[in-house]
C-alpha positions as CSV (number, residue, x, y, z in Angstrom):
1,X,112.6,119.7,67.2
2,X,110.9,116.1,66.7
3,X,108.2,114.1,68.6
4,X,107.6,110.8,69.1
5,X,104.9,108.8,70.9
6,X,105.7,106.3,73.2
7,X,103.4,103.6,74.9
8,X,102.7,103.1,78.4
9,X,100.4,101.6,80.7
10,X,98.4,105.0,81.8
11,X,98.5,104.8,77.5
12,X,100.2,107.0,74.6
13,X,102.6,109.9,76.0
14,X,104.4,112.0,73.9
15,X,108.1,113.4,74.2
16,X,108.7,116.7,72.1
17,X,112.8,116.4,71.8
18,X,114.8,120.0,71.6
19,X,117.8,118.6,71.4
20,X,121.7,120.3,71.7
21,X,124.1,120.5,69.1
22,X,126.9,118.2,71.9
23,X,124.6,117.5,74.2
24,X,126.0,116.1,78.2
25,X,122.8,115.9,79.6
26,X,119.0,115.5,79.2
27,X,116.5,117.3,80.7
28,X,113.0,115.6,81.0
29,X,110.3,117.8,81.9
30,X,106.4,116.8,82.0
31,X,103.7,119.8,82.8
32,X,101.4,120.7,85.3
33,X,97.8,119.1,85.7
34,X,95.9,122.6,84.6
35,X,98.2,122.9,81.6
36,X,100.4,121.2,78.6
37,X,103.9,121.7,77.6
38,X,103.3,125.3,76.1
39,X,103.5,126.4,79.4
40,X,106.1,129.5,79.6
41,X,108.8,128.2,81.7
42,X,108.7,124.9,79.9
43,X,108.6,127.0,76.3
44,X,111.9,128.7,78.1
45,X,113.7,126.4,79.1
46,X,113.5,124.4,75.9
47,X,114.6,127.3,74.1
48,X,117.9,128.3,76.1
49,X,119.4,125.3,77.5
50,X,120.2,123.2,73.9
51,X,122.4,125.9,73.6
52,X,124.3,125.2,76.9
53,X,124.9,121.5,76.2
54,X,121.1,120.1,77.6
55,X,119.1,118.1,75.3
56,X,115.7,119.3,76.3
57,X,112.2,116.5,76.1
58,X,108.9,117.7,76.7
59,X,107.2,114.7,78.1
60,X,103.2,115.0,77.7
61,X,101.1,112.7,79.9
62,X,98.8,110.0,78.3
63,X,95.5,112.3,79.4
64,X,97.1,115.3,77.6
65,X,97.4,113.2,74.8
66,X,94.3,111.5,75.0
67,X,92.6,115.2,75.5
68,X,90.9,114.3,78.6
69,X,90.6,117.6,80.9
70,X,91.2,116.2,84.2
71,X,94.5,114.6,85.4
72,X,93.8,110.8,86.8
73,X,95.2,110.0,90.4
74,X,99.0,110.2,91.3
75,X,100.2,106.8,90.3
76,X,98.4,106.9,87.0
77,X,100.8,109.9,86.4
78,X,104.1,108.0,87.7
79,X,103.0,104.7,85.7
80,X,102.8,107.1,82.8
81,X,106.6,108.8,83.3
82,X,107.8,105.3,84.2
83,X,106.6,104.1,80.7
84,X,108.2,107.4,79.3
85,X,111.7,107.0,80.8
86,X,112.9,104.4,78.8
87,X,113.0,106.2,75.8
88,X,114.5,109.6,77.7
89,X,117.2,107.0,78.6
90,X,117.6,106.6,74.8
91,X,120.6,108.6,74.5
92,X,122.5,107.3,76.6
93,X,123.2,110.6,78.6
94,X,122.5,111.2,82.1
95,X,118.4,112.4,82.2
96,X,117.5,115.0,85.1
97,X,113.7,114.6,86.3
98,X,111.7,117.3,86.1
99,X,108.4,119.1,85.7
100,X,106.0,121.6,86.8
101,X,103.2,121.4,89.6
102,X,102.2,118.1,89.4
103,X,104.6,117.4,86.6
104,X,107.3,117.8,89.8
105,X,105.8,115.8,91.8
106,X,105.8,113.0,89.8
107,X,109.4,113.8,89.0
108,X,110.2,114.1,93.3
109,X,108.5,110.2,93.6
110,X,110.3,108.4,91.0
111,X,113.9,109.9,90.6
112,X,115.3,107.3,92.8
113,X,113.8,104.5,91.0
114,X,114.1,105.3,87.3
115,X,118.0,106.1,88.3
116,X,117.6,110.2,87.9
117,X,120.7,112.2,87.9
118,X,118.5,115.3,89.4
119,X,115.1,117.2,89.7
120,X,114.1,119.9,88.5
121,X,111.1,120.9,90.4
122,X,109.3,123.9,88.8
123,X,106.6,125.4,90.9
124,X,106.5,122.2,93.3
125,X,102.8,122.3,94.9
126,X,104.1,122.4,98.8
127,X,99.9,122.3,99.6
128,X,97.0,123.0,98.1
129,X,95.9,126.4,98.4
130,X,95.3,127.9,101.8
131,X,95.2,124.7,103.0
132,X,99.4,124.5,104.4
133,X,98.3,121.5,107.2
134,X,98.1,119.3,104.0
135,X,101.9,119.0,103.2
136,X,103.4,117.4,100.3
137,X,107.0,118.0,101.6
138,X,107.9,114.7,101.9
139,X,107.6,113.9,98.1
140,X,110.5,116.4,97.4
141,X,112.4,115.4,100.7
142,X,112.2,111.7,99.4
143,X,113.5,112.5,96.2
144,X,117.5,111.3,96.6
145,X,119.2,113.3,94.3
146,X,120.0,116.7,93.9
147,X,117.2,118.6,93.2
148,X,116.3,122.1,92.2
149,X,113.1,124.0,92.8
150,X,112.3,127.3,91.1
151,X,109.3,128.8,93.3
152,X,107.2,131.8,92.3
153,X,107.4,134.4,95.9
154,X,103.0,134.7,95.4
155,X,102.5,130.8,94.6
156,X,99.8,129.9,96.4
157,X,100.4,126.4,96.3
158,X,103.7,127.2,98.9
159,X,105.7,130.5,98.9
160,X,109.2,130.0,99.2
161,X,109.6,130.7,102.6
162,X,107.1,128.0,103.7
163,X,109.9,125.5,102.2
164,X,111.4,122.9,104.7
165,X,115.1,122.7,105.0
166,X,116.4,119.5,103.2
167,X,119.1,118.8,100.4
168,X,117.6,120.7,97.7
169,X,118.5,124.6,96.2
170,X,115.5,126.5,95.9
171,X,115.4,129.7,93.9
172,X,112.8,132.2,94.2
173,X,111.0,134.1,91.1
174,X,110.0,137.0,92.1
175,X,105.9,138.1,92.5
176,X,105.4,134.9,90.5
177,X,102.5,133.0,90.7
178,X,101.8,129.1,90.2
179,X,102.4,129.8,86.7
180,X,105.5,132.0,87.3
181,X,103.6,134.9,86.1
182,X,104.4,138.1,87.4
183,X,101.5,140.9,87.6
184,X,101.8,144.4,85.7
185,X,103.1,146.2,88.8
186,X,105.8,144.5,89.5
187,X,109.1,145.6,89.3
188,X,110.4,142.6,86.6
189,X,108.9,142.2,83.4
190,X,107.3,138.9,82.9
191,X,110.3,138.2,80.3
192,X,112.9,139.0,83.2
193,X,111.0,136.8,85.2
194,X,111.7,134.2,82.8
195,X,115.7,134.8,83.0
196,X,115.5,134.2,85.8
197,X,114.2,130.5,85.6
198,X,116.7,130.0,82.6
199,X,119.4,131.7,84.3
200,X,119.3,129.2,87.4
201,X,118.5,126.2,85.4
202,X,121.4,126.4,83.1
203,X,124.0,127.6,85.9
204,X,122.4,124.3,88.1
205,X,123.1,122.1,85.3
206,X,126.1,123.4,84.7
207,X,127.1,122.3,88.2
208,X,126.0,118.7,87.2
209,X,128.6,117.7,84.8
């Protein structure tokens, strides 16, 4: 694992690289606007999928960096990623865009731009909270490539079913919340909640060369 710190205009990002022994593709993925990259999906996913051939780079966004406690306005965060992709292009390799809540959103808006193989939308905010008249679905409609979404069944920010049909795969988590965290009575442990994030991810990848 290495990090490096890259300069944009929203400022100084930071990519965390978990990179695979032969690696075919990498997976960018930048976190939510309540969190940072220790979130548990991202923690996951960096651990399992070096293993299956998928450099993994956690991208944090300038605030993060900067420690400010509030995310700025959408296209601070996609001038930020834009500034970032450069160096995720590095490589050489094909990069899926990804990232959680707001992290996917970003991710949705620019794939098409920044030449994306994919997105990997973890718990994509569909609306805000109780509040499903004020739809996002045309950010991951408009994204252009094939796209993923991995969607706790109790996010309030859009349960699975309130999904539109479009060209994206969506797999559901089961009782997970916005953070894909699954309450004591449920019938999956938080850790099998996990596999099954990791378990898509690395089969949908899989599928991508």
């Amino acid at each position: 694992m290495t990090s490096e710190t890259v300069e944009t205009e929203a400022g100084t990002a930071r990519v965390t690289w978990h990179p695979a022994h032969k690696p075919r593709l990498v997976l960018a993925a930048s976190h939510g606007a309540g969190g940072g990259i220790e979130a548990r999906d991202l923690k996951a996913l960096a651990a399992v999928l070096p293993a299956h051939g998928v450099t993994v780079a956690l991208v944090e966004q300038p605030w993060r960096v900067a420690g400010k406690k509030v995310a700025p306005a959408p296209k601070t965060l996609d001038a930020g990623w834009r500034g970032v992709w450069p160096a995720l292009a590095e490589p050489g390799l094909p990069v899926i865009s990804g990232g959680r809540s707001a992290g996917a959103r970003v991710a949705c808006r620019t794939a098409a731009e920044l030449g994306a193989r994919a997105v990997l939308a973890l718990s994509f905010p569909l609306h805000p909270p109780g509040k499903p008249e004020k739809s996002r679905a045309t950010e991951l409609l408009g994204a252009g490539v094939p796209t993923l979404v991995v969607q706790g069944g109790n996010d309030p920010f859009g349960k699975p079913e309130e999904f539109p049909d479009g060209d994206h795969e969506l797999v559901e988590v089961p009782y997970g919340d916005h953070g894909l965290s699954v309450p004591k009575r449920a019938d999956i442990t938080q850790d099998q909640a996990l596999a099954v994030v990791t378990d898509a991810v690395v089969e949908w990848t899989g599928s991508l060369g």
